[in-house]
Every structure is written in C-alpha cells, then in structure tokens.
DRENZANU-948128 format. One record per residue: residue number from 1; x, y, z of N, C-alpha, C in turn. Coordinates in nm, 3 decimals. Layout:
NUM|X|Y|Z|X|Y|Z|X|Y|Z
...
REM end
This chain:
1|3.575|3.593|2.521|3.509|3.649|2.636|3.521|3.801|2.627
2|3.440|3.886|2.666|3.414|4.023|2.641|3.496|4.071|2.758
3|3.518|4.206|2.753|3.568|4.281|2.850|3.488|4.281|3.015
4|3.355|4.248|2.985|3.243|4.298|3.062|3.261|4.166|3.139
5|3.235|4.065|3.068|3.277|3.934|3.166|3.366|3.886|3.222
6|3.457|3.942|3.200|3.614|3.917|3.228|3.628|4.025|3.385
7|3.531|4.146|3.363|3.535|4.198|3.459|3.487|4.152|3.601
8|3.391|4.064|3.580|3.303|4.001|3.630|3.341|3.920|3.695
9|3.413|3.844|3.620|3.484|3.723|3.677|3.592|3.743|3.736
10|3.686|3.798|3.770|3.796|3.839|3.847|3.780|3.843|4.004
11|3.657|3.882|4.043|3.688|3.878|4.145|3.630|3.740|4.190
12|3.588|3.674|4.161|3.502|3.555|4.158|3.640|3.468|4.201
13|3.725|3.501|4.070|3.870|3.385|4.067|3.952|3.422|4.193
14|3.941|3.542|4.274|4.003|3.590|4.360|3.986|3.518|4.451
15|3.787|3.515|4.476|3.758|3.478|4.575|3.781|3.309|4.618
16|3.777|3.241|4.491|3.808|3.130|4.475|3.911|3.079|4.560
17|4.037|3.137|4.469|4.185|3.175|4.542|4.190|3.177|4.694
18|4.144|3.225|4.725|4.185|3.300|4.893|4.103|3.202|4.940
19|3.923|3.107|4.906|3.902|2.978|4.970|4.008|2.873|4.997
20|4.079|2.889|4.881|4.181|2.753|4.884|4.281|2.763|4.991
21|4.322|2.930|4.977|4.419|2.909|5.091|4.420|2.933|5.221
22|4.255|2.989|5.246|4.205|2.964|5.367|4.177|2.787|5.456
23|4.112|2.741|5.323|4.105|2.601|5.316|4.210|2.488|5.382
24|4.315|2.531|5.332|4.480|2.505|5.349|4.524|2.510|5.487
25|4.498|2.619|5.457|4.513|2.690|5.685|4.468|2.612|5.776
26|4.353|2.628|5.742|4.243|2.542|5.837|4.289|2.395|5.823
27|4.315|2.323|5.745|4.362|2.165|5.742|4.522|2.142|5.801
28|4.593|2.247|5.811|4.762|2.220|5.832|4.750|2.265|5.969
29|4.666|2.391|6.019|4.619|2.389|6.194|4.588|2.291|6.243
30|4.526|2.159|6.187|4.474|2.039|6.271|4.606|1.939|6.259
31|4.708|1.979|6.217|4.832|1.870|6.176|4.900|1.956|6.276
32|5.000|1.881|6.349|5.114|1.930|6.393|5.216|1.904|6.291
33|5.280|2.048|6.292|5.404|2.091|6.185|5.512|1.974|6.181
34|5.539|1.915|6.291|5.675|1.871|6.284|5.639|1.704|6.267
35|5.499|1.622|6.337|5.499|1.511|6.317|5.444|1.444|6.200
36|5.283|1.543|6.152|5.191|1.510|6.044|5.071|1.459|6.150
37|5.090|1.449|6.256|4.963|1.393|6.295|4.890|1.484|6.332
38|4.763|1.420|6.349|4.636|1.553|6.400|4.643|1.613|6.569
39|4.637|1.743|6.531|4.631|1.793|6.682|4.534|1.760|6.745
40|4.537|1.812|6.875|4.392|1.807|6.982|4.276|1.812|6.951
41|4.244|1.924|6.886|4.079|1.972|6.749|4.120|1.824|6.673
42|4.166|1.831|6.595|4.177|1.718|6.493|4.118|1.577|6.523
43|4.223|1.513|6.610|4.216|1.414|6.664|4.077|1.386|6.729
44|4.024|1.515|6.810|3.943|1.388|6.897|3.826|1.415|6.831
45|3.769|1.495|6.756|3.650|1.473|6.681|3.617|1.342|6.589
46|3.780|1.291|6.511|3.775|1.127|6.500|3.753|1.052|6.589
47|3.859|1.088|6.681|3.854|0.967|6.789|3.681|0.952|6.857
48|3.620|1.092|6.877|3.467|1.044|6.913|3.363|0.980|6.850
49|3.426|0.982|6.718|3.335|0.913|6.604|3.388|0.751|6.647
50|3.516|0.729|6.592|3.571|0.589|6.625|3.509|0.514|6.782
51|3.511|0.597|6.889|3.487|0.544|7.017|3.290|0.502|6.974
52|3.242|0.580|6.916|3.079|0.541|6.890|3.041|0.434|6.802
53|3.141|0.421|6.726|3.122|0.341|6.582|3.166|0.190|6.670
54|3.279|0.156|6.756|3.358|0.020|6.810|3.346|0.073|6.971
55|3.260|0.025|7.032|3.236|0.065|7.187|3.387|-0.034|7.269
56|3.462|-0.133|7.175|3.530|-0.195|7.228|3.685|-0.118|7.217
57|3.657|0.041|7.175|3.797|0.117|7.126|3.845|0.105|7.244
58|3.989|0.105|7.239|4.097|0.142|7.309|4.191|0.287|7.301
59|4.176|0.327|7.428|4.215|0.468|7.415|4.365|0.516|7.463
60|4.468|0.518|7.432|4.592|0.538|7.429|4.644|0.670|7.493
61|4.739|0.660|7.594|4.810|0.828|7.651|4.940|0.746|7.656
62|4.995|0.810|7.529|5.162|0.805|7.561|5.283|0.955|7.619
63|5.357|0.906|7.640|5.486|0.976|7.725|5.585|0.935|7.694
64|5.683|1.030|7.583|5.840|0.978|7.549|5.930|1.045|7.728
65|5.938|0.952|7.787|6.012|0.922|7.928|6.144|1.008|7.898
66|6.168|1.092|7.990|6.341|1.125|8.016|6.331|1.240|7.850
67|6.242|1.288|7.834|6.223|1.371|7.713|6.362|1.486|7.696
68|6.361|1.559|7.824|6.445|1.657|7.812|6.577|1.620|7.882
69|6.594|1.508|7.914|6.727|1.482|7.919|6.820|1.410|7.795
70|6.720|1.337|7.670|6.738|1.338|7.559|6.778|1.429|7.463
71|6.688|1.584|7.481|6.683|1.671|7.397|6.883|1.713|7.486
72|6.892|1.723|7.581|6.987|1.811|7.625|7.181|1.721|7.639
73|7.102|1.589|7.588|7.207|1.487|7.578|7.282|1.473|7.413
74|7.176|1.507|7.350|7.157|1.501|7.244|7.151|1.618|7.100
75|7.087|1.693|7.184|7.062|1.835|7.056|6.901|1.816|7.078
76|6.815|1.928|7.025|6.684|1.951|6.968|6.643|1.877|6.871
77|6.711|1.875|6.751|6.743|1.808|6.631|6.695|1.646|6.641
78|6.789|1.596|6.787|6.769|1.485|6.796|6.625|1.460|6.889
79|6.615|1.541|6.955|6.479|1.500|7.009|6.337|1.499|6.926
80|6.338|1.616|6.787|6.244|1.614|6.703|6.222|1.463|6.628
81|6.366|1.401|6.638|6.389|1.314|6.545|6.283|1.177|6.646
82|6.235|1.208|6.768|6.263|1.129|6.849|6.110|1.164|6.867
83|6.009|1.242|6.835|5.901|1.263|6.799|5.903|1.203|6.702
84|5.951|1.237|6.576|5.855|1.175|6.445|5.890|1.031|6.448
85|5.997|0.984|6.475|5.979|0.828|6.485|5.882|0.779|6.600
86|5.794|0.871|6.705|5.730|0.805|6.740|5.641|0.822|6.730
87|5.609|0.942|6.683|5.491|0.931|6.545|5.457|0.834|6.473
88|5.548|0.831|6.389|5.537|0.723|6.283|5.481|0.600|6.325
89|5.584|0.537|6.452|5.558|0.396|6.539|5.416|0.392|6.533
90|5.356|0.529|6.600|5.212|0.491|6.641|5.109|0.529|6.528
91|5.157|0.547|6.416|5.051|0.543|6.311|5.048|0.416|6.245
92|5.168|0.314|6.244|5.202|0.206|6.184|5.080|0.084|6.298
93|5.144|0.162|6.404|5.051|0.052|6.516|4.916|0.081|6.500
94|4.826|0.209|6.452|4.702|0.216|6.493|4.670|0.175|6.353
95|4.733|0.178|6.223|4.684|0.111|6.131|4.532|0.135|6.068
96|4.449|0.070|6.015|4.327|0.131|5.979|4.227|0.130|6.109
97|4.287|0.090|6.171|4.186|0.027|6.296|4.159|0.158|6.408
98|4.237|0.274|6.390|4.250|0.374|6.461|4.304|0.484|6.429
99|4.355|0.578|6.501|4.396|0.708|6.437|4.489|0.766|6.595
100|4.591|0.822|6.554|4.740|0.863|6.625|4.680|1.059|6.614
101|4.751|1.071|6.727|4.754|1.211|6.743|4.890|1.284|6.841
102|4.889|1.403|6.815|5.000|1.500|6.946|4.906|1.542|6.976
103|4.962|1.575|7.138|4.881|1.698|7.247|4.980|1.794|7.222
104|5.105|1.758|7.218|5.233|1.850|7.212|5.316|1.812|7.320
105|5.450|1.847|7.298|5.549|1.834|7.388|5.594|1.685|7.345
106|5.589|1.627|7.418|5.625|1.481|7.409|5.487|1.370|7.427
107|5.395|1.463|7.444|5.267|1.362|7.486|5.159|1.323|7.339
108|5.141|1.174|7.334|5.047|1.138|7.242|4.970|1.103|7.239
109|4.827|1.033|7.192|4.723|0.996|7.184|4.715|0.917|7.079
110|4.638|0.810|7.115|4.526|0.753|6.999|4.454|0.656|7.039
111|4.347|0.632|6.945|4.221|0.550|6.968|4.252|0.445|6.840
112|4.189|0.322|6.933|4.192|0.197|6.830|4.105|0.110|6.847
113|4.055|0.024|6.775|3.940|-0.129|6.807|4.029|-0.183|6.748
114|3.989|-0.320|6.811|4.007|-0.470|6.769|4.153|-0.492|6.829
115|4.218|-0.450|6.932|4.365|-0.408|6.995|4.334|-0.477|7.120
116|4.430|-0.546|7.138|4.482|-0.644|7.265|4.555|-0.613|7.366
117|4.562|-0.620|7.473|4.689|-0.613|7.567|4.826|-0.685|7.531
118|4.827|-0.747|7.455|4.922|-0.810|7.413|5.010|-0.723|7.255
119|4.869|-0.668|7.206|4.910|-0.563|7.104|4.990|-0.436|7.180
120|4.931|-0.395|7.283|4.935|-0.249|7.357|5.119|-0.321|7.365
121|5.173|-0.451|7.445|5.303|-0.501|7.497|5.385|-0.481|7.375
122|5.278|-0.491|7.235|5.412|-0.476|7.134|5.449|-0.403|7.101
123|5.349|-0.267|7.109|5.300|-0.117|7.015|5.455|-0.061|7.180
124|5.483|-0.074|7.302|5.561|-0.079|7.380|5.702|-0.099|7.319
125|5.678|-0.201|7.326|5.813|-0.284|7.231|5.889|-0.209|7.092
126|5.831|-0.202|7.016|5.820|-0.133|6.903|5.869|0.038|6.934
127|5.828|0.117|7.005|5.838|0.270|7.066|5.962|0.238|7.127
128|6.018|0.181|7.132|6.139|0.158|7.257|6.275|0.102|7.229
129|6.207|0.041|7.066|6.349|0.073|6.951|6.443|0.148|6.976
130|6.558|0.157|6.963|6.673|0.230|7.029|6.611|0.323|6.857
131|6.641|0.495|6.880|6.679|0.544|6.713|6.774|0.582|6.699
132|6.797|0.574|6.573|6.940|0.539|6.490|6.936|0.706|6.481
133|7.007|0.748|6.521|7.035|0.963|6.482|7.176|0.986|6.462
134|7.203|1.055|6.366|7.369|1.085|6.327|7.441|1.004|6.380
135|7.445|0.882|6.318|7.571|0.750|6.358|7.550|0.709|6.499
136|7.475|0.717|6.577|7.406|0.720|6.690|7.304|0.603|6.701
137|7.342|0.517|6.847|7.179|0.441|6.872|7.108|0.540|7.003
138|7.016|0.604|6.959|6.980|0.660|7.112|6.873|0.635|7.164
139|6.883|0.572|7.264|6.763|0.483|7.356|6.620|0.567|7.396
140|6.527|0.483|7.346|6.395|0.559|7.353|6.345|0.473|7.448
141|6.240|0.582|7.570|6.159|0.489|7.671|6.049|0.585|7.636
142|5.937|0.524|7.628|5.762|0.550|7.607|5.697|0.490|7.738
143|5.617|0.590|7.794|5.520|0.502|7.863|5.397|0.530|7.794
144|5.298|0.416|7.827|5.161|0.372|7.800|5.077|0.349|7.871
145|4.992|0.441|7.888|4.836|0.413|7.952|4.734|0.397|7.881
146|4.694|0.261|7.883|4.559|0.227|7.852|4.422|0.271|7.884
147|4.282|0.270|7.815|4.163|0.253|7.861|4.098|0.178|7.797
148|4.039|0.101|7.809|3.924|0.036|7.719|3.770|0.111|7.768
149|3.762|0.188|7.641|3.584|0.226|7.651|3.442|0.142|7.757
150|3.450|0.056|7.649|3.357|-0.084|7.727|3.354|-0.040|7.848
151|3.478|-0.055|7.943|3.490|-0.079|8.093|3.463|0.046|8.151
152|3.438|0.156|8.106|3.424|0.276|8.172|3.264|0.270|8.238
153|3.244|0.357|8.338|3.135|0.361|8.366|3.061|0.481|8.283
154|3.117|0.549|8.266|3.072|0.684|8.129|3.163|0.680|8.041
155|3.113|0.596|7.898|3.156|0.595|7.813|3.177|0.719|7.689
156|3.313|0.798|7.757|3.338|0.946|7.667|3.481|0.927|7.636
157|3.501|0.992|7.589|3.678|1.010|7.527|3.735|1.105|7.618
158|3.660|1.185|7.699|3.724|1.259|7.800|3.727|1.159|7.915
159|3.678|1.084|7.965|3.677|1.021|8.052|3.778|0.877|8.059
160|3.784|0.828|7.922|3.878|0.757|7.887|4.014|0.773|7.855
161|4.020|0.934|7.820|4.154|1.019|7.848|4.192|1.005|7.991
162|4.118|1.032|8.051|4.159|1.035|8.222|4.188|0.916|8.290
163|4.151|0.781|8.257|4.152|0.654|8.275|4.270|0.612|8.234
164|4.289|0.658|8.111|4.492|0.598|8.074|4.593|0.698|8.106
165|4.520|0.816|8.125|4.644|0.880|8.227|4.690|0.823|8.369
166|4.609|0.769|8.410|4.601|0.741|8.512|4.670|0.623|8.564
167|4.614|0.507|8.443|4.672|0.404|8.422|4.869|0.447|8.386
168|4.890|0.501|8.300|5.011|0.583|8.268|5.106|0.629|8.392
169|5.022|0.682|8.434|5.083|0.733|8.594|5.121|0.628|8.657
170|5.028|0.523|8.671|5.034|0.420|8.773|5.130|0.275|8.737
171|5.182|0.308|8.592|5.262|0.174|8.547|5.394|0.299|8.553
172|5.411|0.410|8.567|5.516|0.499|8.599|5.634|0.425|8.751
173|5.486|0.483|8.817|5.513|0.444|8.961|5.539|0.306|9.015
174|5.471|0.234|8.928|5.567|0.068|8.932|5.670|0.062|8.883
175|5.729|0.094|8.768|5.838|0.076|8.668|5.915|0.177|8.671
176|5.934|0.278|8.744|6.002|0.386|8.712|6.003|0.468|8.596
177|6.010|0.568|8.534|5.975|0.668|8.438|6.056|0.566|8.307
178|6.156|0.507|8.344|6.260|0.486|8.198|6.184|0.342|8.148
179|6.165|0.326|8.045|6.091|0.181|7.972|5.997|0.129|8.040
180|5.900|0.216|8.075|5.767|0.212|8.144|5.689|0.076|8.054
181|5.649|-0.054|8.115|5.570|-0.142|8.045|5.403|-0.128|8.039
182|5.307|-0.124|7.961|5.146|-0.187|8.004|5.137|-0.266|8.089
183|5.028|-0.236|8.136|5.008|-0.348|8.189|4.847|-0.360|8.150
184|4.778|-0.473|8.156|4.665|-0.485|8.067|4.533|-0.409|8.146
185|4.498|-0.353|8.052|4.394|-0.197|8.119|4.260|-0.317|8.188
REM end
C-alpha cells in the first residue's frame, strides 16, 4: 500500500473506531449496569412490538416489598444482590415468550403471551425464594400486578402499565406490603 493510501485510510479506520464505540454506548444505555436487563427506552419499544404481535400479552409491574429496610438490615451489597436475583427470576420466568425489564430502584417490568394466572402464582412463588447472601437466608417479598392486554378497553402498554399498577396497589392493600400474592388480573 502506498503512502498516499495509507493516508487516506486512517481516518476512515478512525472513523470506524469511534462508530463502534459509540455503538457500544448506545446498547449498554438501554441495559441497566447492575441487572443486564433493558431499561425504560429499551424495554418498551419490545414490549410494544410483543403486545401487537400476541394481543393476549400479559403485562407485569413488580415491587421488591420492604426494599430499604433490606438494604439497611443488610448492607447495599446485599440489596444489589437482591435485584439481580430478581432479575434473573424474571428473565427465567418470561423465557422466550416475553422480555424482563428495570424502571429502577426496586421496580420491574415485563411483558409475556401464552402466561396464566396460575403462572403469574408461580413467577410469585419463585421471587420470594428466601436469597442465600454471605452465609445468610434473606427473605425476599415481591409484589405483582397484572394486566392482560385483551381486557383493556385501549389496548397500549401505557395503559396496561397503569392497569397492573393498580392491580399491584390493590393486592398491596389486601395482603399487606410483605409477600404480596396475584391475584388473577
């Protein structure tokens, strides 16, 4: 290769360069740092695809219960620990059938088809696993609010957000904040 092309090409490889790690940026902004799941942007541009593609999706608002009396019982450490395992829980539960997300803090999301009330009682069950942290069992309570799409009268993901908050709220206020159960949306 000549001097002349070599000149040429340099900045080309530069520019290359700096796509990738712009590229990079832009994909690890839609992840939250600490769980792997997709943030708010992330998440619901799937989730609006998924809710169009299965009108029978189910739309998920979770709440790790008693959050900061964990973190302050416990350490930070242990409360992160207390996110990604329920992370994890709810990527295992949404499976191919759906997709898990953070809002942040302790609050989660996700959308799913082909999911039961009886699934929602286990995906419960399952979140509520005591976790095992430095020689430690430390008791996890999740609440769950449901929506099913179908049943909405405006079928949106904002509107179905608001429907399992609601629902969320309202199996709160029956059950008290600690091991909050579904109840079938």
């Amino acid at each position: 290769m000549d001097t002349q092309a070599l000149a040429l090409s340099l900045p080309l490889l530069g520019w290359a360069a700096h796509s990738g790690y712009l590229a990079h940026r832009l994909a690890t902004a839609r992840r939250d740092p600490l769980t792997g799941l997709r943030t708010r942007a992330g998440w619901t541009a799937r989730a609006e695809r998924l809710i169009r593609r299965h009108p029978d999706a189910l739309v998920l608002l979770l709440d790790v219960d008693d959050f900061k009396t964990l973190n302050d019982t416990h350490g930070h450490a242990a409360g992160d620990a207390a996110l990604t395992a329920t992370a994890a829980r709810l990527t295992v539960w949404c499976g191919r059938d759906g997709i898990a997300g953070r809002l942040g803090g302790d609050e989660f999301v996700a959308v799913a088809h082909s999911k039961t009330a009886r699934d929602i009682d286990g995906l419960v069950d399952f979140l509520q696993e005591p976790l095992a942290y430095a020689g430690k069992s430390i008791p996890m309570y999740v609440s769950v609010g449901a929506s099913r799409v179908e049943d909405l009268p405006v079928r949106s993901l904002s509107d179905a957000l608001s429907a399992a908050d609601a629902h969320m709220y309202e199996i709160k206020g029956k059950t008290g904040r600690r091991g909050s159960r579904s109840l079938a949306p």
